[in-house]
N, C-alpha and C positions, 0 to 999 in steps of 0.2 A: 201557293195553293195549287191542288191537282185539279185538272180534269180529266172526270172520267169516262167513258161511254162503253156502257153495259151491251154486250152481246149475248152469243154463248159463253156468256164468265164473264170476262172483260174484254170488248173489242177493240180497244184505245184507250190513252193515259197517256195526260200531259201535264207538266208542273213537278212541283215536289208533294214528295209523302213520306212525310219520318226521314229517314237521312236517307232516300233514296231521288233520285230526280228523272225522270219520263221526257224522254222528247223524242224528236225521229232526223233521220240524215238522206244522203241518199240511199244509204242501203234497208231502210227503211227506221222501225220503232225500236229504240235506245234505254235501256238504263244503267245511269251512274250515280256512284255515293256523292252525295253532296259536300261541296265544301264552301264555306263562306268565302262567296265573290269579294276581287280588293276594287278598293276607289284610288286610283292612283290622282285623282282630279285631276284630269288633260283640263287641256280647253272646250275641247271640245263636250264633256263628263259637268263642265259647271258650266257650260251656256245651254246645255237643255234641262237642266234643274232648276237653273234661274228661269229656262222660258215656263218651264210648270210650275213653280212658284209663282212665276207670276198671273200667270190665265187662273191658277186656284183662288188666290186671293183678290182676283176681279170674281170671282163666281158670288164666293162669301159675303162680299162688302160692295163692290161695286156696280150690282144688277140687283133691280127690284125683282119684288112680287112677281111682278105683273112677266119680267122678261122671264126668268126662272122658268115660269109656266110656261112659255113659248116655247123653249127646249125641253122642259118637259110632256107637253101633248103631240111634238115634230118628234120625239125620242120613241112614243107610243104607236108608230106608224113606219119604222125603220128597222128593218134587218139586216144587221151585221154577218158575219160568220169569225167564228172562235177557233184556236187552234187545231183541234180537232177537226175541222170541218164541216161544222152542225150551225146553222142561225142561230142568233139569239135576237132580243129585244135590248138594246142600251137603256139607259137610264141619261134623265136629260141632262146631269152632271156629266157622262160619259161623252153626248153630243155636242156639250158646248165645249168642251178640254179639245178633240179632235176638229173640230171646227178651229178653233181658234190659237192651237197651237201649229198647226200648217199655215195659217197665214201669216203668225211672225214668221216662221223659216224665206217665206216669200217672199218677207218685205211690207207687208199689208193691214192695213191698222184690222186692231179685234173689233169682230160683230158684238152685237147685245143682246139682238134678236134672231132668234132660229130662222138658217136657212129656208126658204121654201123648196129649193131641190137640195137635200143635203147628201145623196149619196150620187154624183155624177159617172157616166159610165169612163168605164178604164181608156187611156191611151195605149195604145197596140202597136208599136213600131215594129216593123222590120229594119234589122242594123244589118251594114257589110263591112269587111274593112279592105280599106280602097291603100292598095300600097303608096306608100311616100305621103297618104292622107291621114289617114287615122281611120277610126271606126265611127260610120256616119249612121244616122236617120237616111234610111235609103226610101220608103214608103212610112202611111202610115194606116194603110187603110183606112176602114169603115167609121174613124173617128168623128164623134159630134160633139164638134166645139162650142155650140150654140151660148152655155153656159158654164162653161173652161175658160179660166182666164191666163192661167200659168199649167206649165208641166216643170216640176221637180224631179231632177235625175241626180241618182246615187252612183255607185260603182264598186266592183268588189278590185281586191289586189289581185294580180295578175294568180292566176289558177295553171295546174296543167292542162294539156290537150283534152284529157281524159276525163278531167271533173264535168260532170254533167249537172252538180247541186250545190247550192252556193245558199248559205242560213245568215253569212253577215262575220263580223262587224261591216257596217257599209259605209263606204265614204265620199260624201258631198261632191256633187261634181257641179251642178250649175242648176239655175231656176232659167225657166224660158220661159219668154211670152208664146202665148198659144200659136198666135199670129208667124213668129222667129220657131219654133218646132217644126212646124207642117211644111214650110218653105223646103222640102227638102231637095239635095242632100243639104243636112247639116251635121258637121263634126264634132261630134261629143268628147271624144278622145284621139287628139293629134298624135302623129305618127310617133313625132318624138318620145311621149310620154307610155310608149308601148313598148312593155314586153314581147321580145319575137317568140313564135312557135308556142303561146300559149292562149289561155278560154279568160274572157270577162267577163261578169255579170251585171247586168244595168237594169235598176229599180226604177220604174217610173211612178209617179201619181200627181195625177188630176186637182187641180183647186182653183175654187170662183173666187171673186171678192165678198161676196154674201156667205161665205163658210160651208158651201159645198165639197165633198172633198170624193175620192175617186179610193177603189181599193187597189193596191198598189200590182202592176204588173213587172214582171220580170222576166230578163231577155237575154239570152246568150249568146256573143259571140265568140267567135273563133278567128284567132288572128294567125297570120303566117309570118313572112317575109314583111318588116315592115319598112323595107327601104325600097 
């Protein structure tokens, strides 16, 4: 499905439309003919099918009435933003799948009841890379962990110097306790496991135990010499 957002004519489009597909890179908004995506099933392709399979069919079957309603009246009071960049309103199907599918990634049994903070604010690290170290959590600013219990950090494959835009595939680096993140410096990626003279990109986001979750930030660095 496309979105679309009407200006003079159209001012953005994203998704597909007929056999076309809309997205943006860094050189900005893209289109290309579509072709059917393959499922090669990694492992990693059938553990986040199995984990939304399984938060869908606790939706269906294993939450009442009464919980249903709790994510959906906390759904009615939450704004998101869509690709495009515009807010929207979720739907409390939508809050409970995102709530509860970051907490299995973290280890953390599923809620049944809607958060009461469910959108917490972003973690904001400044990374360096420390030669012979790897690329660390060097600050983290203005972060309030009041209601953060973990930070999940991604990583993209080594990039050139030059990339300044990084869309993914992303690949798992570690879960941290909030308490083990802000300690810093902490090494996210050891020197060994670095490409010299090239750009990394690292996803973070935010999550409580009670299914609060953060909108994900992302962070570039730049490595050199990494001996």
């Amino acid at each position: 499905m496309a979105l679309v957002k009407f200006g003079g004519g159209i001012a953005a489009m994203s998704g597909k439309l007929g056999g076309t597909v809309f997205s943006r890179n860094g050189a900005g908004a893209i289109s290309k003919n579509w072709a059917k995506p393959t499922y090669p099933g990694s492992a990693r392709q059938v553990t986040a099918a199995g984990r939304m399979s399984t938060v869908v069919t606790e939706w269906q079957q294993g939450l009442t009435n009464a919980q249903r309603a709790s994510f959906n009246n906390k759904a009615a009071t939450v704004s998101f933003r869509n690709r495009l960049g515009d807010d929207f309103t979720p739907s409390g199907f939508n809050l409970y799948v995102r709530a509860n599918t970051h907490l299995i990634i973290v280890g953390q049994s599923m809620v049944t009841d809607a958060p009461v903070t469910p959108v917490l604010g972003m973690f904001t690290p400044t990374l360096a890379h420390v030669p012979a170290t790897g690329v660390q959590i060097s600050a983290v600013g203005n972060f309030d962990d009041t209601l953060t219990d973990f930070i999940r950090a991604y990583e993209s494959a080594p990039c050139t110097l030059s990339t300044n835009y990084f869309k993914g595939p992303w690949i798992p680096n570690a879960t941290y306790a909030v308490a083990a993140a802000i300690a810093v410096p902490v090494t996210i990626l050891p020197s060994a496991s670095i490409t010299t003279n090239s750009a990394y990109f690292f996803r973070f986001v935010s999550v409580s135990t009670e299914g609060g979750v953060s909108a994900e930030m992302i962070v570039r660095c730049a490595v050199g010499d990494a001996a």
